[in-house]
N, C-alpha and C positions, 0 to 999 in steps of 0.2 A: 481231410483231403489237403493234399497239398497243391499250392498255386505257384508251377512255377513255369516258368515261360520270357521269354526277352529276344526272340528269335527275330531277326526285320526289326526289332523296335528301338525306341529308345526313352521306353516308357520303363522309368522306376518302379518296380511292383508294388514299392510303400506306398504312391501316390492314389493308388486304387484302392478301396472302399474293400475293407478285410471279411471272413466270412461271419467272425465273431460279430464284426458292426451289423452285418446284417439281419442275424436274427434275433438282435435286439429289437428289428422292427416286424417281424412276424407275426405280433397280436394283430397291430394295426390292419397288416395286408390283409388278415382272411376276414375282416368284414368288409372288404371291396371285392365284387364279382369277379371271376377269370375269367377271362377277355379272350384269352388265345392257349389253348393248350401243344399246339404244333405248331413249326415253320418248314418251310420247305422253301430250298433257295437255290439257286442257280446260278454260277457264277463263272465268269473265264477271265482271267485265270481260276484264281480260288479263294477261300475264305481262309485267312488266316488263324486269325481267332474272334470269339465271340464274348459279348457281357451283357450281362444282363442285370440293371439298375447298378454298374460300376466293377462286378464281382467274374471277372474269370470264369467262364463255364468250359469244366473239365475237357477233354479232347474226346475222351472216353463215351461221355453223352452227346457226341454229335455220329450219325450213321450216314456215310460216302452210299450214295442211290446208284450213280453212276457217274462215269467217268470218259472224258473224249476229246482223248490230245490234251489231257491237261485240265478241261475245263471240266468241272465238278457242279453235282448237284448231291446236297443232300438234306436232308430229317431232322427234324430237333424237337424234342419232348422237352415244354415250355410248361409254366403255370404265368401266362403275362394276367394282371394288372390296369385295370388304369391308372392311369400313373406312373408302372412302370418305364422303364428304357430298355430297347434294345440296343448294341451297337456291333458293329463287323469291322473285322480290319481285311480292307479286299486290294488286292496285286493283279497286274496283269505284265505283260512283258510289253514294250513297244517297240520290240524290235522282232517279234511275233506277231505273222497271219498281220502284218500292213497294223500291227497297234490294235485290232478290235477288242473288246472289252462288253462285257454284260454281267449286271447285278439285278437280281430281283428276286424277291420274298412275297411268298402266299403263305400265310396265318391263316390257324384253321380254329374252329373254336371246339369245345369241347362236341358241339352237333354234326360234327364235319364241315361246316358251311364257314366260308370266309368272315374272319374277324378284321382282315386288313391286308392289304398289300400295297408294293410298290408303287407307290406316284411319282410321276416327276413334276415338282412347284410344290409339293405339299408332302405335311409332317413330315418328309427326310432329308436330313441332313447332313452334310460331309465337313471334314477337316483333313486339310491335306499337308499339315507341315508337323514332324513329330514330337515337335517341339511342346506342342498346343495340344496332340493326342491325350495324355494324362488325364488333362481338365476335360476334354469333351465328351471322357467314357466315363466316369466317374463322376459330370454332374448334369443332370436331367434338362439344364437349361442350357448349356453352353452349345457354341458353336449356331444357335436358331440362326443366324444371320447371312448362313452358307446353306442355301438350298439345293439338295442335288438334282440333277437334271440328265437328261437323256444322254446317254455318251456322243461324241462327233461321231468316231467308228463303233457301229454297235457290232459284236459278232449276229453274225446272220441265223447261225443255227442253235441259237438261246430258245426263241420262241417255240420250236418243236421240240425240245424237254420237257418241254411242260404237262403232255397227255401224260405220259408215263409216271407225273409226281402226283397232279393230285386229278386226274383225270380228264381235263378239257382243258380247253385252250384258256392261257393265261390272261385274266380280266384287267392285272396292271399294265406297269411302265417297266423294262428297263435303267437303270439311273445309275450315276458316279457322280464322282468329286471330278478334280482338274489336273489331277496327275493320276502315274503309276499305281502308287500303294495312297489308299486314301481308307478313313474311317469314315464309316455312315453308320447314322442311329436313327431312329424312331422311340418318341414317346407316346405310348399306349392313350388311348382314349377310350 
């Protein structure tokens, strides 16, 4: 598989954690439980890209659910981890619909039943300068000291996406960083 991508960023692809590094840790993972085997996410603008424990996940294994003016929601066949890291790179426009903006992930686990979703004050975290993006996809700790929180403008019609993804109404939060284009991550528990 090739990892390529630099699109919006200015994240160097070397500084991200290779796929070779990673399944040198492969024994390890499978005697820790999977936590989450889908996501499903909702997003206005959209999700950029996605990583998971630092590594690029193809564009190919992400499926677009739906789409409206832009704002996107889609699927993602996960094996999370404790442990693990998720991370998104999410855009909105601010000069679009007065600036609203909405992000939010339901984790399913392998019983269908919620493994995790978006909080605002807890486990998710944002980094909004691209300078810093590198370090806070690729290490499991960084960036803990930006917690993200509910956006000022939230788009309004986020919250009725939600039947259509994973069936009822959405038990998280909404949440961003503090600008435009920001990265947010979650570490598995």
């Amino acid at each position: 598989m090739k990892i390529r991508r630099n699109l919006l960023l200015a994240i160097p692809l070397g500084a991200l954690t290779t796929l070779a590094g990673w399944s040198s840790t492969m024994s390890t993972q499978a005697v820790r439980p999977v936590r989450a085997t889908e996501l499903h996410v909702v997003a206005d603008d959209f999700v950029v890209d996605v990583w998971i424990n630092g590594i690029l996940l193809p564009t190919q294994a992400r499926r677009l659910r739906n789409e409206h003016f832009g704002a996107t929601c889609e699927s993602i066949p996960v094996q999370l981890r404790a442990g693990d890291w998720v991370a998104f790179h999410v855009v909105h426009n601010p000069l679009r619909w007065n600036g609203v903006c909405y992000f939010g992930v339901y984790a399913k686990n392998a019983r269908g039943q919620e493994a995790f979703t978006t909080r605002s004050g807890r486990d998710w975290y944002y980094c909004d300068d691209p300078a810093q993006a590198p370090d806070f996809v690729a290490h499991r700790g960084a960036g803990k000291q930006n917690v993200a929180t509910k956006p000022e403008r939230l788009w309004s019609e986020g919250t009725g996406k939600w039947p259509g993804m994973i069936g009822r109404a959405f038990p998280g939060d909404a949440i961003w960083g503090q600008r435009a284009s920001t990265w947010i991550k979650h570490v598995v528990r």
